[in-house]
Residue frames as a rotation matrix with the C-alpha (Angstrom) as fourth column:
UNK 1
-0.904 0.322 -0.283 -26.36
0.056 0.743 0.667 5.72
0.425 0.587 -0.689 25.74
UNK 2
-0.486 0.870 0.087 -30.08
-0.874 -0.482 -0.059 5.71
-0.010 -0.105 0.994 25.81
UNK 3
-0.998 0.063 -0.011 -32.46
0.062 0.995 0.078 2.98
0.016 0.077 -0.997 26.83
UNK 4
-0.659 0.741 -0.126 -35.59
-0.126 0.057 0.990 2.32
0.742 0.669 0.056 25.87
UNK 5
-0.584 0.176 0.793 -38.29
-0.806 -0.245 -0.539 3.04
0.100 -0.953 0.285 28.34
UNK 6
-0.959 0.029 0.283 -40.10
-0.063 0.948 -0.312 0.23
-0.277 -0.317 -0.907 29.60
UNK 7
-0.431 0.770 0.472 -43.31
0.752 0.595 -0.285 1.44
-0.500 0.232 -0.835 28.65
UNK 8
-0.959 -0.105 0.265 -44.70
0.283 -0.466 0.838 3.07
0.036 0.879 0.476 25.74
UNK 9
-0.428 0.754 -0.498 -47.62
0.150 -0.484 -0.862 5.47
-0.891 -0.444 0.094 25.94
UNK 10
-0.791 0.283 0.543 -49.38
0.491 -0.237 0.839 5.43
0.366 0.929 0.049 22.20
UNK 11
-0.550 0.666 -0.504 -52.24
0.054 -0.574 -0.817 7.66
-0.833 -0.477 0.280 21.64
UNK 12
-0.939 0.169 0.301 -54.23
0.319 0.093 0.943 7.56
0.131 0.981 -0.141 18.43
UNK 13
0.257 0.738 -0.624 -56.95
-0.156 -0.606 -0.780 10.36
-0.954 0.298 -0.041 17.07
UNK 14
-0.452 0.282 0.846 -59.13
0.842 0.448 0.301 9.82
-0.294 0.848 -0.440 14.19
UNK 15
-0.990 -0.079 -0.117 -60.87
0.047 -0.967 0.252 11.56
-0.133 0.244 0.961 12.46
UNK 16
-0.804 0.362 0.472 -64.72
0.210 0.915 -0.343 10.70
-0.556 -0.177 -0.812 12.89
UNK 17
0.090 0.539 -0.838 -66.21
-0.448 -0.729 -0.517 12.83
-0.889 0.422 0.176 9.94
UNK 18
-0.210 -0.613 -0.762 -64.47
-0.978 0.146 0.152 11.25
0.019 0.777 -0.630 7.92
UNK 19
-0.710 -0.208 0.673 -65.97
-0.349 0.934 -0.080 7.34
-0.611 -0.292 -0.736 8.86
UNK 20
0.345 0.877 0.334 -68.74
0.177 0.289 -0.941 7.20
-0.922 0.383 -0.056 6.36
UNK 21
0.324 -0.374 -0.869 -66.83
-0.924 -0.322 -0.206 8.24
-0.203 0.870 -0.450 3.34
UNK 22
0.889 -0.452 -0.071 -64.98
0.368 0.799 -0.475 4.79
0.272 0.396 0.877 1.32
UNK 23
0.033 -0.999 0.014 -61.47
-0.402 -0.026 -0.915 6.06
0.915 0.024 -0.403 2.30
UNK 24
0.410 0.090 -0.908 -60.40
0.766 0.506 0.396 4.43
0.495 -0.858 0.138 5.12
UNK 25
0.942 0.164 0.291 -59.89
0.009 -0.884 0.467 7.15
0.334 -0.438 -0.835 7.65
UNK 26
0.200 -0.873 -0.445 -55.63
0.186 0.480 -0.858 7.72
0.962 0.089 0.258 8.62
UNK 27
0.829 -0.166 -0.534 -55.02
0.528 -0.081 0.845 7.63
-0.184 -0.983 0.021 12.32
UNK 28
0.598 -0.609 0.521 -52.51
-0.436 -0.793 -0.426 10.08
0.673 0.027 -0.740 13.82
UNK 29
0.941 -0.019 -0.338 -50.28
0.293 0.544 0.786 7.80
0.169 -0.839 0.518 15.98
UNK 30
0.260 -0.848 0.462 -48.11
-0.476 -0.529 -0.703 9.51
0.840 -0.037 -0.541 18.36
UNK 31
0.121 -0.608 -0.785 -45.27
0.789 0.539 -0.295 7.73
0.602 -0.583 0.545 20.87
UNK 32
0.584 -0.433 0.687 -45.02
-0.380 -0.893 -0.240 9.97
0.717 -0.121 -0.686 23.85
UNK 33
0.639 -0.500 -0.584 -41.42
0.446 0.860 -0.249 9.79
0.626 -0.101 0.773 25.34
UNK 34
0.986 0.038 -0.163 -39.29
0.085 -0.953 0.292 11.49
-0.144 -0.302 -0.943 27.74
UNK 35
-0.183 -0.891 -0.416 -36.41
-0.083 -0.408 0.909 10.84
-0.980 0.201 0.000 26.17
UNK 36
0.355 0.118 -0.927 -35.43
-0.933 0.110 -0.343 10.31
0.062 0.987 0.149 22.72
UNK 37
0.832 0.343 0.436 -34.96
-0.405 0.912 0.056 6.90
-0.378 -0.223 0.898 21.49
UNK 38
-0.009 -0.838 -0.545 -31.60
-0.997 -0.038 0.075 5.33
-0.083 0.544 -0.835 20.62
UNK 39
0.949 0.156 0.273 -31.04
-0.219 0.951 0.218 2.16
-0.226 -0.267 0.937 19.31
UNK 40
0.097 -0.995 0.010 -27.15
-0.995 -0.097 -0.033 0.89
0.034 -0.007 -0.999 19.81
UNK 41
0.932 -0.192 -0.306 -25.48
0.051 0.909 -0.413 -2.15
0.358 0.370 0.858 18.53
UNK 42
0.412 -0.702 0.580 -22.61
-0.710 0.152 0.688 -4.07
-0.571 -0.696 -0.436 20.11
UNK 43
0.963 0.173 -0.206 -20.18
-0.254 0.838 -0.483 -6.50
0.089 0.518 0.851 18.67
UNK 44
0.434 -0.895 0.098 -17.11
-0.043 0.088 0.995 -8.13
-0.900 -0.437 -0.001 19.88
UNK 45
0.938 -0.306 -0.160 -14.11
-0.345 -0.848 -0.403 -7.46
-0.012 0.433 -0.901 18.01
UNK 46
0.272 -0.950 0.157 -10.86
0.565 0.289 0.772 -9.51
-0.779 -0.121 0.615 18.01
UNK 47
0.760 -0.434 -0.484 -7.77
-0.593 -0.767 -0.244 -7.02
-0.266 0.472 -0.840 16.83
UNK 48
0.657 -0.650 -0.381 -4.76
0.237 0.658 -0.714 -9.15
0.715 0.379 0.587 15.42
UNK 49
0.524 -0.518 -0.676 -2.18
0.851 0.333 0.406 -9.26
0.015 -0.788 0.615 17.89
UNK 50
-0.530 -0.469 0.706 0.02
0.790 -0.576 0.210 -6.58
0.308 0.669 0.676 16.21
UNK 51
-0.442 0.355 0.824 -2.94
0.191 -0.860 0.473 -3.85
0.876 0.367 0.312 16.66
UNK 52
0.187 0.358 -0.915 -3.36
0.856 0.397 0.331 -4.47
0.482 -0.845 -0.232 20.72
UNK 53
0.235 -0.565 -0.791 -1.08
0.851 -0.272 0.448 -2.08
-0.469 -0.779 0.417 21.59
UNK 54
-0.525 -0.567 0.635 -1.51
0.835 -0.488 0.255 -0.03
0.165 0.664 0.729 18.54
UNK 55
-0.343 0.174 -0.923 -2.01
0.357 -0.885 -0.299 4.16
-0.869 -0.432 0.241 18.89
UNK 56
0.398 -0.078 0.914 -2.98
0.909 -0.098 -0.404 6.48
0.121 0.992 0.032 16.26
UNK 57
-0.443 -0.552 -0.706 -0.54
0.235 -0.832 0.503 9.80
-0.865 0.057 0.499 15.38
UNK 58
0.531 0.841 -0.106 -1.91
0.479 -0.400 -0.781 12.27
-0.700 0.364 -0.615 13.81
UNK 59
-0.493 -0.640 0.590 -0.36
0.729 0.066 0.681 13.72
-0.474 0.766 0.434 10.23
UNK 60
0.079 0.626 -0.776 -1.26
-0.552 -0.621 -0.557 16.93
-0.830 0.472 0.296 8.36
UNK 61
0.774 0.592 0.223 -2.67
0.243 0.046 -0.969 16.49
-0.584 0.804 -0.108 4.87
UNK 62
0.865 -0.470 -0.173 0.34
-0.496 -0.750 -0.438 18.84
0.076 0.465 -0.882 3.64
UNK 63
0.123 -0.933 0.338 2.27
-0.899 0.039 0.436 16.97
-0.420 -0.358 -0.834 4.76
UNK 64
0.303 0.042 0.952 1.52
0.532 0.821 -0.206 13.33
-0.791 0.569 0.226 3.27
UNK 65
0.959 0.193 0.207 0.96
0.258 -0.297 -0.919 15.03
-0.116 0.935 -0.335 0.06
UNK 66
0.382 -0.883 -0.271 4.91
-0.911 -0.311 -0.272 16.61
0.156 0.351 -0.923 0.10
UNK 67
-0.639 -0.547 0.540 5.98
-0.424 0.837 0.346 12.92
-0.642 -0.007 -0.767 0.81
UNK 68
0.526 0.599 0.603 3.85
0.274 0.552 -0.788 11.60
-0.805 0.580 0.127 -1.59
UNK 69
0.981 0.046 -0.191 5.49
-0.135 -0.550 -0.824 13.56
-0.143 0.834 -0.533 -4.16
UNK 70
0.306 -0.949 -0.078 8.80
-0.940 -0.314 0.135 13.48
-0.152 0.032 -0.988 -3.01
UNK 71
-0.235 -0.297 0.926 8.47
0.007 0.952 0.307 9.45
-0.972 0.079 -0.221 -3.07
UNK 72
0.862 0.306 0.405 6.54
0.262 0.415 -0.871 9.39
-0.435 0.857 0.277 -6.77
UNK 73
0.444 -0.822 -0.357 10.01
-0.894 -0.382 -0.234 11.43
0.056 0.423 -0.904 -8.00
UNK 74
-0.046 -0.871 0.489 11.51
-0.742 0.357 0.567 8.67
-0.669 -0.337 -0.663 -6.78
UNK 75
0.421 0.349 0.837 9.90
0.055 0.912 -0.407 5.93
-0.906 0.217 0.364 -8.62
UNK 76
-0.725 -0.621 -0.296 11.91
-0.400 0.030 0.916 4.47
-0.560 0.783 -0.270 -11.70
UNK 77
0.759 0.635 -0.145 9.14
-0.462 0.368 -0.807 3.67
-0.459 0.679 0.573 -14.63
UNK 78
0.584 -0.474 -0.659 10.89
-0.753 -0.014 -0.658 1.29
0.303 0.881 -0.365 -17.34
UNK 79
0.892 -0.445 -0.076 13.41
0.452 0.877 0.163 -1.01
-0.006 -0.180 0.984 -17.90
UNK 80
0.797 -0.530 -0.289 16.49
-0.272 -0.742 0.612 0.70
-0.539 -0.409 -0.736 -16.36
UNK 81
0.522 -0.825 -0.216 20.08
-0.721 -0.292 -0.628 0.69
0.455 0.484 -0.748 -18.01
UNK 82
-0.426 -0.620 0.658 21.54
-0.898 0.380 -0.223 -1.16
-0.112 -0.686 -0.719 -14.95
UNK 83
0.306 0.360 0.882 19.12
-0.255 0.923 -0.288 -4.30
-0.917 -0.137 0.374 -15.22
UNK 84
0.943 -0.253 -0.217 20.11
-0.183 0.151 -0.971 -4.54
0.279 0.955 0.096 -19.41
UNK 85
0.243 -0.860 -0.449 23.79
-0.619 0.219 -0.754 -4.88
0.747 0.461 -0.479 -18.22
UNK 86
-0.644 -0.403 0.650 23.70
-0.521 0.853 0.012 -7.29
-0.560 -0.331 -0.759 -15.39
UNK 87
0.526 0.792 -0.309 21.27
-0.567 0.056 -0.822 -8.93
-0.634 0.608 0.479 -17.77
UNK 88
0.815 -0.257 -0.519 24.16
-0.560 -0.122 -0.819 -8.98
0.147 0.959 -0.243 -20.11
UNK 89
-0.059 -0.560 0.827 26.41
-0.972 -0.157 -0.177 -9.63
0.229 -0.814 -0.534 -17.54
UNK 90
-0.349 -0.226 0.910 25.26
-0.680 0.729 -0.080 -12.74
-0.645 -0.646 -0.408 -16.45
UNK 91
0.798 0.594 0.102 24.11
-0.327 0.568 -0.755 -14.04
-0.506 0.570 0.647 -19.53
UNK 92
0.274 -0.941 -0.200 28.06
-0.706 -0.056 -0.706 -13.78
0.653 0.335 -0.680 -20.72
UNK 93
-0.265 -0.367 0.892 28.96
-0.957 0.212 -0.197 -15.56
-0.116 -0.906 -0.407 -17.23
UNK 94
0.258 0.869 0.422 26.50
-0.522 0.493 -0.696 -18.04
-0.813 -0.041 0.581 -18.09
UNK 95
0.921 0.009 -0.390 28.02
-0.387 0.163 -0.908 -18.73
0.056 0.987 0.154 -21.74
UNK 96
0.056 -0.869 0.492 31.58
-0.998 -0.068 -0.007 -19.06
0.039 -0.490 -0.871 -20.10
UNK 97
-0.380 -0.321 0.868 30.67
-0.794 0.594 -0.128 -21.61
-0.474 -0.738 -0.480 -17.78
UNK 98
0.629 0.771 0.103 28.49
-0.338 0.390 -0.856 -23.33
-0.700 0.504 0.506 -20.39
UNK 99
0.792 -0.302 -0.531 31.07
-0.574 -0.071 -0.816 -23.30
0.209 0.951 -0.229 -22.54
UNK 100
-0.440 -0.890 0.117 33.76
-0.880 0.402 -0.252 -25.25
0.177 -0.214 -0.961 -19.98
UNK 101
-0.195 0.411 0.891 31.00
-0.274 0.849 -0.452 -28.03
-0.942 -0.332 -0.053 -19.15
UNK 102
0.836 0.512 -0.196 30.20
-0.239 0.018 -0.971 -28.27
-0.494 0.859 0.138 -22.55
UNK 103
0.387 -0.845 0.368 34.38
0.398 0.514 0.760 -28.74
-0.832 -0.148 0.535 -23.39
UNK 104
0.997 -0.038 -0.064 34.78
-0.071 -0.754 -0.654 -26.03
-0.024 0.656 -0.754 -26.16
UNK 105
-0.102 -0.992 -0.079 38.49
0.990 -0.109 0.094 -26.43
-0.102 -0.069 0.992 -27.16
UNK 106
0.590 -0.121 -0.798 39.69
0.296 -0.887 0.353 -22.67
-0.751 -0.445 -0.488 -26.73
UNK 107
-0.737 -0.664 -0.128 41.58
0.270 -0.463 0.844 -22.79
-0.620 0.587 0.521 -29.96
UNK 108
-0.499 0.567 0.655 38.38
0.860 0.413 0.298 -23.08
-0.102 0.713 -0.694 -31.84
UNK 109
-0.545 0.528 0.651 36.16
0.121 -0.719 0.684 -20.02
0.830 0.451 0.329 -33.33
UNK 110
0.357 0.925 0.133 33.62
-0.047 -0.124 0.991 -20.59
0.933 -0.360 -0.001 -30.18
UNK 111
0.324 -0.665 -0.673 36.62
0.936 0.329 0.125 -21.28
0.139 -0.670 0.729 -27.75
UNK 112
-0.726 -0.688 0.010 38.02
0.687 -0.725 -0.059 -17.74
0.048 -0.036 0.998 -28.65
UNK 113
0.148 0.817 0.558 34.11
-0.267 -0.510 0.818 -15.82
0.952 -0.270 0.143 -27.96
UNK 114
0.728 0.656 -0.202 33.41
0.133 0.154 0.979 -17.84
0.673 -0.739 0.025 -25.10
UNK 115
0.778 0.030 -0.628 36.31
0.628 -0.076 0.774 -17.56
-0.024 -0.997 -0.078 -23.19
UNK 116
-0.583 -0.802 -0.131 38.28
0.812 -0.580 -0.064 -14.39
-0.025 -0.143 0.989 -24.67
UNK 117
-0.589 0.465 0.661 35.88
0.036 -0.802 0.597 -12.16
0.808 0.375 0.455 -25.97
UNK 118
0.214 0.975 -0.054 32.78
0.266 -0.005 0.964 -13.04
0.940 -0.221 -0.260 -23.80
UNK 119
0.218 0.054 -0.974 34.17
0.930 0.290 0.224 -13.20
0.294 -0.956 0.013 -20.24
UNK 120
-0.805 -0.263 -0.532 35.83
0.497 -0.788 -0.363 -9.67
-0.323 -0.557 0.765 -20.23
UNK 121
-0.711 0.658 0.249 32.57
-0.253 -0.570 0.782 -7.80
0.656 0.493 0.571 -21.89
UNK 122
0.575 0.676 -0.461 30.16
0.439 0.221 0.871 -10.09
0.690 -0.703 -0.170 -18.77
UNK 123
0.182 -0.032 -0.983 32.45
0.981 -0.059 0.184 -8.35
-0.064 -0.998 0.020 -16.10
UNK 124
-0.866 -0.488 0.107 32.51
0.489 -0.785 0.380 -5.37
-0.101 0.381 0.919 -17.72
UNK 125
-0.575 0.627 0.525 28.84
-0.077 -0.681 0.728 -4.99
0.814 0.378 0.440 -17.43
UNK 126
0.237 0.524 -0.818 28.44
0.791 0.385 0.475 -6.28
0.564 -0.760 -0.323 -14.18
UNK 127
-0.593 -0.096 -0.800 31.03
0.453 -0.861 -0.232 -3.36
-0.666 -0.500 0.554 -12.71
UNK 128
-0.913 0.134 0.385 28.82
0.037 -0.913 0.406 -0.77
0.406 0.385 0.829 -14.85
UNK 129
0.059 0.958 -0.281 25.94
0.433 0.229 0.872 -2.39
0.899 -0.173 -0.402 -13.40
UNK 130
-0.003 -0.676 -0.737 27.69
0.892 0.332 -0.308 -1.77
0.453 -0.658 0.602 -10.10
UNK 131
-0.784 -0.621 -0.014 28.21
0.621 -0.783 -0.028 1.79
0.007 -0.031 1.000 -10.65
UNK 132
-0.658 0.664 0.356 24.99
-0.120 -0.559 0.821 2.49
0.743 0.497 0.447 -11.96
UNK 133
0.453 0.748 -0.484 23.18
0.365 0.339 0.867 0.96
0.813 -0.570 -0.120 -8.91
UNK 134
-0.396 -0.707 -0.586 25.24
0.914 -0.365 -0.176 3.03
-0.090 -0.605 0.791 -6.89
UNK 135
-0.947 0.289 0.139 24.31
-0.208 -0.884 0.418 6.35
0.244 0.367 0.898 -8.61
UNK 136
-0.166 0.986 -0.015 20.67
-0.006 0.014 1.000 5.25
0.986 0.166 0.003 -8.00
UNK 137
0.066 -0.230 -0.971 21.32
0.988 0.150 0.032 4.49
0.138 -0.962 0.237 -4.09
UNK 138
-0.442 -0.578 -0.686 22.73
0.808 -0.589 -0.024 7.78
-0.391 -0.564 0.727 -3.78
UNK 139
-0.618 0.481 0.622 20.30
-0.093 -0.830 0.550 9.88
0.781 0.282 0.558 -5.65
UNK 140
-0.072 0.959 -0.274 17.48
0.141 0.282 0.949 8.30
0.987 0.030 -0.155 -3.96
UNK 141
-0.072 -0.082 -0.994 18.90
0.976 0.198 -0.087 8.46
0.204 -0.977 0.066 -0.02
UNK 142
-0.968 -0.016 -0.249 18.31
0.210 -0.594 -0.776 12.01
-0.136 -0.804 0.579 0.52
UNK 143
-0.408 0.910 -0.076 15.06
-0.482 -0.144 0.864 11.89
0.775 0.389 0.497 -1.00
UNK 144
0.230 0.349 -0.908 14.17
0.595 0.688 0.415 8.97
0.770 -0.636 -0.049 2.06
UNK 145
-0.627 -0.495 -0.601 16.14
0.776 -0.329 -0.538 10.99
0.068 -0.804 0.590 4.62
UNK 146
-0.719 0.654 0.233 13.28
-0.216 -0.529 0.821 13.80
0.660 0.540 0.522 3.36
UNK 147
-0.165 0.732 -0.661 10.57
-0.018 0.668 0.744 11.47
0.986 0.134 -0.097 4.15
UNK 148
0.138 -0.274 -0.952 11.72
0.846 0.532 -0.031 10.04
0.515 -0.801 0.305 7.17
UNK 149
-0.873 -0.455 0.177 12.48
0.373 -0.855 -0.360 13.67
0.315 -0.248 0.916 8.47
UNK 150
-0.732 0.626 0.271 8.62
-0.394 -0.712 0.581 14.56
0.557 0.319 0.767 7.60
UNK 151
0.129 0.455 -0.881 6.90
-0.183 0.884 0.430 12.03
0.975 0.105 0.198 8.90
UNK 152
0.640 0.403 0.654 5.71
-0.740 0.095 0.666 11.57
0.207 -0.910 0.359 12.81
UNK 153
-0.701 -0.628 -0.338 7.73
-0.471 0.764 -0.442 9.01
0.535 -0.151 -0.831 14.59
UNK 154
0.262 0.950 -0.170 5.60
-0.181 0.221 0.958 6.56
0.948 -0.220 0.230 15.94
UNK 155
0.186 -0.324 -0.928 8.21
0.763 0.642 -0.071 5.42
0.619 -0.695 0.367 18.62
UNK 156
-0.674 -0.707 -0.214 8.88
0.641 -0.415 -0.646 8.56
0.368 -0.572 0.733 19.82
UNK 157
-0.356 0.925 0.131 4.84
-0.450 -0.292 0.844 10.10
0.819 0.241 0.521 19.51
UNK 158
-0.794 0.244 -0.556 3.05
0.522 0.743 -0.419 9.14
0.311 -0.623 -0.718 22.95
């Protein structure tokens, strides 16, 4: 860090051929210094608690970029199969129990939906939900195990 010297030698040459003319004559003003001049701002800083102790680890480019990718693969766009049948699922479940607070006799036309038809067709899409959210679990974990492979520990990085 440079500091400004206490005192500042100026020097200033006219031109004096040039004082009778209407332009106003431009001065040459030169600072002579023996160093250069820096000028350096300070300002305190409070880090959140969280970033006292924090380090930084260093990461190739290539490398983000193949986890990037390997995480966008991962990403599901859409409304998935599995959310449409617990969806369905609990919207059956929902008609059931509606249907016993509500006192539906069970011989009646809406007695036989709500609590023959409907109840096996809501747990019938809850296990498919089940299954299917399984299959998604298990596609997706070696894709993380990937990741997590590529990727710097920070705890172990000193």
């Amino acid at each position: 860090m440079h500091r400004l010297p206490e005192r500042y030698d100026y020097s200033v040459e006219t031109d004096e051929s040039s004082l009778g003319e209407t332009a106003p004559p431009s001065p040459d003003l030169q600072a002579h210094l023996d160093q250069p001049v820096a000028r350096v701002r300070t300002y305190p800083v409070r880090l959140p608690e969280d970033e006292l102790s924090d380090f930084i680890v260093e990461v190739h480019a290539s490398t983000l970029k193949r986890c990037r990718a390997k995480l966008a693969s991962a990403i599901v766009a859409g409304f998935s199969l599995a959310e449409l049948l617990l969806g369905i699922g609990m919207l059956g479940l929902g008609a059931t129990a509606s249907a016993i607070i509500g006192g539906i006799a069970i011989g009646s036309a809406r007695g036989i939906a709500f609590y023959v038809v409907v109840p096996p067709l809501a747990v019938g899409c809850i296990v498919s939900y089940a299954f299917l959210r399984q299959n998604v679990v298990r596609n997706i974990k070696p894709i993380i195990d990937e990741v997590i492979r590529d990727l710097p520990d920070p705890d172990k990085t000193t």
